[in-house]
C-alpha positions in Angstrom: 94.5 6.7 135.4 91.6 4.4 136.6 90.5 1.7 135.0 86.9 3.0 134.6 88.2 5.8 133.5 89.9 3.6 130.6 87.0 1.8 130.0 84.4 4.8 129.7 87.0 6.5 127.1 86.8 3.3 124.9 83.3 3.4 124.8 82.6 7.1 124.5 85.1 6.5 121.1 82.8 3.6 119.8 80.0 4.1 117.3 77.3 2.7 118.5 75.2 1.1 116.1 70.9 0.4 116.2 70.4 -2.8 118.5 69.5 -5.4 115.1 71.8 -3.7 113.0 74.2 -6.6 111.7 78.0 -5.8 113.4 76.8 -4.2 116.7 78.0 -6.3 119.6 81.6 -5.9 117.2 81.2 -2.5 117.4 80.9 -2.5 120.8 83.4 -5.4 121.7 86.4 -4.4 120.0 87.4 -0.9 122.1 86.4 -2.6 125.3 88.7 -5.4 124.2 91.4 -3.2 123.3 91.0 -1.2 126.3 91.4 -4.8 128.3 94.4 -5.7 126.2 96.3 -2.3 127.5 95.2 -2.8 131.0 96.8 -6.1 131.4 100.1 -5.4 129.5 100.2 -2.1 131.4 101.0 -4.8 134.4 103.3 -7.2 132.4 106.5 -7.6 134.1 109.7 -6.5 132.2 111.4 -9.6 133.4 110.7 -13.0 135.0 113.4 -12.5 138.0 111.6 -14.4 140.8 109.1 -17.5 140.8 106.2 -14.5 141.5 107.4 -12.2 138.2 107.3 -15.4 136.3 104.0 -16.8 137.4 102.6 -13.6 137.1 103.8 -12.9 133.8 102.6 -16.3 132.2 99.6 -14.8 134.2 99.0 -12.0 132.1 100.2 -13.4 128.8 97.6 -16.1 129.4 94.8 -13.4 129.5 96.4 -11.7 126.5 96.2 -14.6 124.5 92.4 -15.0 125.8 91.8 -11.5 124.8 93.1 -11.7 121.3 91.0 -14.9 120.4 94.2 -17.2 120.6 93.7 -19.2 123.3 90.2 -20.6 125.4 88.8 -19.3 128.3 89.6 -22.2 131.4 86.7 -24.1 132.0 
């Protein structure tokens, strides 16, 4: 499945509310978040075998952890 593919199904499913109304960019944010949550720990390594699985497993954690609010963006 493509990713835009992923993307235009999470918004088609959210109820988009009138521009002022109090809780739209939340309505909006939270299936395109979800939809970026799946996507990266679609690509999460099992294991951390070699130095690359590793890095790229701390990788996608670290984005996971952005997603969810836990951790900052870099700067």
């Amino acid at each position: 499945m493509k990713f835009e593919e992923i993307l235009l199904g999470a918004i088609r499913r959210s109820e988009i509310p009138l521009r002022f109304e109090p809780g739209a960019e939340e309505s909006v944010a939270a299936p395109v978040t979800e939809v970026l949550q799946a996507w990266v720990s679609a690509h999460l390594p099992a294991s951390a075998d070699s130095e690359f699985d590793a890095g790229y497993r701390a990788l996608a954690l670290q984005l996971l952890s952005e997603l969810d609010g836990s951790a900052n963006l870099p700067e």
